[in-house]
C-alpha positions in Angstrom: 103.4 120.7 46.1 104.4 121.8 43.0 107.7 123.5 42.3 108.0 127.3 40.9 110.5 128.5 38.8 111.8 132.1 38.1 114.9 133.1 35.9 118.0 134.9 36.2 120.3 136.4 33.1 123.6 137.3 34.5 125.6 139.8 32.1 129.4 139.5 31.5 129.8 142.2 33.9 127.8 140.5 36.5 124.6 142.4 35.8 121.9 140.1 37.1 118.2 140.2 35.1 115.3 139.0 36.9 112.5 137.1 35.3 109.8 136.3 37.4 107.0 135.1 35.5 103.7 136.2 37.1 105.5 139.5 35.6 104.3 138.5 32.4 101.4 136.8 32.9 102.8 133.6 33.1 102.4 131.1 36.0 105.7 129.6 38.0 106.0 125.5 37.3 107.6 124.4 34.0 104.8 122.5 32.8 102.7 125.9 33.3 105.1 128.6 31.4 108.3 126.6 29.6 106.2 126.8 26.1 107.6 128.2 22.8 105.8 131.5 22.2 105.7 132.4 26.2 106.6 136.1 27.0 108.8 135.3 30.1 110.8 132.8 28.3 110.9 135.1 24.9 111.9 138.1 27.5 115.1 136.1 28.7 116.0 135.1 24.4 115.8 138.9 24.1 118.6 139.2 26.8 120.9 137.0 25.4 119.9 137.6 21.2 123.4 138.4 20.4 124.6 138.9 23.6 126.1 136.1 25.7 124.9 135.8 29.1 124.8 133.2 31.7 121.2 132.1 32.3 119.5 129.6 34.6 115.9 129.2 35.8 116.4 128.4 39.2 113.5 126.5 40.8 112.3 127.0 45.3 113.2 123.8 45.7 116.4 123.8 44.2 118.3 124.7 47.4 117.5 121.5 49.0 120.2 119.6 46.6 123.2 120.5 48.5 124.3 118.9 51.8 123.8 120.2 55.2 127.5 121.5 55.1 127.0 123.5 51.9 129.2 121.0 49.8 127.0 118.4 47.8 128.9 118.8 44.5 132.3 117.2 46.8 130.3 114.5 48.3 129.0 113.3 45.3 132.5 112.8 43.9 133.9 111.8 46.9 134.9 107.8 46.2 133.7 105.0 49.1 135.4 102.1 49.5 132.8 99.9 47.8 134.0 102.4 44.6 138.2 101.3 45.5 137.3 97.7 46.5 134.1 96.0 46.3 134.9 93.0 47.3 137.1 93.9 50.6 133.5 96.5 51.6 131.2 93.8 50.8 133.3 91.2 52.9 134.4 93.2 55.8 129.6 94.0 55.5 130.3 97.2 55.0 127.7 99.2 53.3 127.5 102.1 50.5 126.2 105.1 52.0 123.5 106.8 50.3 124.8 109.6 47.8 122.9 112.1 46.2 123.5 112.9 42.0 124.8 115.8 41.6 123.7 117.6 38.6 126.3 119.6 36.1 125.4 122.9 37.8 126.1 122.2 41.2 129.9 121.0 40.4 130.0 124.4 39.0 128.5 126.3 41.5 129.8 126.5 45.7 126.9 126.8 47.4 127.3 130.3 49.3 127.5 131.1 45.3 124.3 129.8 44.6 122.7 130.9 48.0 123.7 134.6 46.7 121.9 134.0 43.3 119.3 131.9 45.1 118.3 135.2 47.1 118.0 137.0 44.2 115.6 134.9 42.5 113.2 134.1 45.0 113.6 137.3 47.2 112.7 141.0 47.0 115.0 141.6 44.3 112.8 143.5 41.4 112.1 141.8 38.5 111.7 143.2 34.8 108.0 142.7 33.6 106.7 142.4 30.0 106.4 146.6 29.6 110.5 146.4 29.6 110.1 144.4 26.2 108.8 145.4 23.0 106.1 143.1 21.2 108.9 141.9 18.5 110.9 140.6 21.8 108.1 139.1 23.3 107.7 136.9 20.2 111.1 136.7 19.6 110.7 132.5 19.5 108.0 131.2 17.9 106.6 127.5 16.0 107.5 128.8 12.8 111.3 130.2 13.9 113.6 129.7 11.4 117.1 130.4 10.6 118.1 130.9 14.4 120.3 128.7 16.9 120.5 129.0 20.5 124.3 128.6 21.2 125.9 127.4 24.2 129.8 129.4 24.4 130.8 127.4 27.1 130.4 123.6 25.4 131.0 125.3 21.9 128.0 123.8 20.6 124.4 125.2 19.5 121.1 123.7 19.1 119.1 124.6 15.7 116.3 126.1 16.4 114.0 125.4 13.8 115.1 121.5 13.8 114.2 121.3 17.7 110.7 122.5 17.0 109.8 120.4 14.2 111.3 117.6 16.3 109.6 118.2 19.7 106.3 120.1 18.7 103.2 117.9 19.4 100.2 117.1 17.5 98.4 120.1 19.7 100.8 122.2 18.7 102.4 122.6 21.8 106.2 122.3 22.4 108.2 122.8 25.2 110.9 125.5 24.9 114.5 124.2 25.5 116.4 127.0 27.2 114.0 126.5 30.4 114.7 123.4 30.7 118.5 122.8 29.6 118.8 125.6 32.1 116.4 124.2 35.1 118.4 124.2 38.5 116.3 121.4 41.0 113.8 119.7 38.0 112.4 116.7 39.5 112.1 117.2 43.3 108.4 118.7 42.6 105.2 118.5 40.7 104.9 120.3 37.4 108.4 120.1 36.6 109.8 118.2 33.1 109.1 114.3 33.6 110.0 113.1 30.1 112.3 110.0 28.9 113.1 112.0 26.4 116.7 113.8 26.5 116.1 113.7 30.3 119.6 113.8 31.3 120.2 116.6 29.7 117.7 118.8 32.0 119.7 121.7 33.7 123.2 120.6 32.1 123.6 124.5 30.4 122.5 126.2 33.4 124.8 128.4 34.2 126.8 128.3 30.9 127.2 131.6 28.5 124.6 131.5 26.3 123.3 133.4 23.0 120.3 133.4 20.4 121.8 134.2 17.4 120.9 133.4 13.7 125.4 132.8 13.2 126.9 129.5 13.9 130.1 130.2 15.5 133.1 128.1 13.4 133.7 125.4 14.9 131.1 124.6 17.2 129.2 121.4 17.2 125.3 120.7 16.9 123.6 119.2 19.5 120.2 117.4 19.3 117.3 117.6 21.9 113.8 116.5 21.8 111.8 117.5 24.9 108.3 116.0 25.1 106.1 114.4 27.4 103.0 112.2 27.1 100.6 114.4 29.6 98.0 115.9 27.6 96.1 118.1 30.1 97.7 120.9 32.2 96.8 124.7 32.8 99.6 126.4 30.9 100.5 129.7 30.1 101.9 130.1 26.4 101.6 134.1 25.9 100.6 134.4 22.3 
């Protein structure tokens, strides 16, 4: 099965925004709705437009990364012997145990954390729909964006906006939007989620992190680079233009 996504904007004073996407017209799985010029995406770039928020998109499967005892992100660091002393595990025939990676987010985040903002996202909390946006916010990010830079507070870096476009749009003039995806909690564990080479261990490292979409570079911040594109050239998708 395919995995869904939906989003959640958390305010710096804990004020938690909902975007689901059938709320805008938009269908759930990356592939289907993490496009530049899609309403649910440009709803959560009108949150943060000069605003710092913490965002992620938090897919149903995501859940299913951390351990039985609620403590993946400590198992994953936790060393083994074969880590201390190869040589002694592999004479004494002892195997390394299976270990899952642990992405960026989840050494951030305990789990009865995420359960609590995992509830949120895929439970009966209500979520804002396109008629809480204006039209300018709902095309807030578009192929011919300029002058803007989404900014991550946290890494004190920021991504130029118009340079990422020209970099990652395709000859169809599609091109996947970055903030779902540097943001994507559980990408890869079902269909329709991001399966590029390209930049893909970067998927899901800002989730979490304060972000902002701002046309300032803060001083001192570096740039970062990201191209996200795939070779599949057939999908339904839901771009919202």
């Amino acid at each position: 099965m395919g995995q869904y996504y939906t989003a959640l904007v958390i305010e710096e004073d804990n004020t938690i925004k909902k975007l689901d996407p059938h709320k805008f017209d938009s269908f759930y799985k990356i592939w289907e709705h993490a496009w530049i010029g899609n309403h649910c995406v440009n709803a959560a770039y009108a949150l943060i437009h000069n605003k710092p928020c913490k965002v992620a998109w938090i897919g149903d499967y995501s859940k299913s990364l951390y351990e039985a005892d609620g403590d993946a992100s400590k198992a994953a660091r936790e060393p083994q012997l074969h880590d201390i002393m190869p040589g002694l595990a592999e004479a004494a025939g002892i195997k390394p145990k299976h270990r899952k990676v642990c992405p960026a987010w989840m050494k951030m985040m305990p789990y009865k954390q995420f359960q609590k903002l995992y509830d949120i996202a895929w439970g009966e909390a209500k979520s804002m729909r396109a008629s809480d946006f204006t039209k300018e916010q709902l095309t807030l990010v578009r192929l011919d964006t300029k002058g803007t830079y989404l900014v991550n507070h946290d890494l004190k870096c920021y991504l130029n906006m118009a340079d990422y476009i020209c970099g990652s749009v395709k000859e169809n003039g599609m091109c996947f939007n970055p903030l779902p995806i540097l943001t994507a909690c559980g990408n890869g564990l079902g269909n329709g989620d991001y399966e590029g080479q390209s930049c893909s261990d970067d998927v899901g490292t800002w989730a979490f992190h304060r972000l902002e979409y701002t046309d300032r570079i803060p001083e001192g911040y570096s740039e970062k680079k990201y191209c996200f594109i795939e070779d599949r050239d057939t999908c339904t998708i839901s771009i919202s233009v």
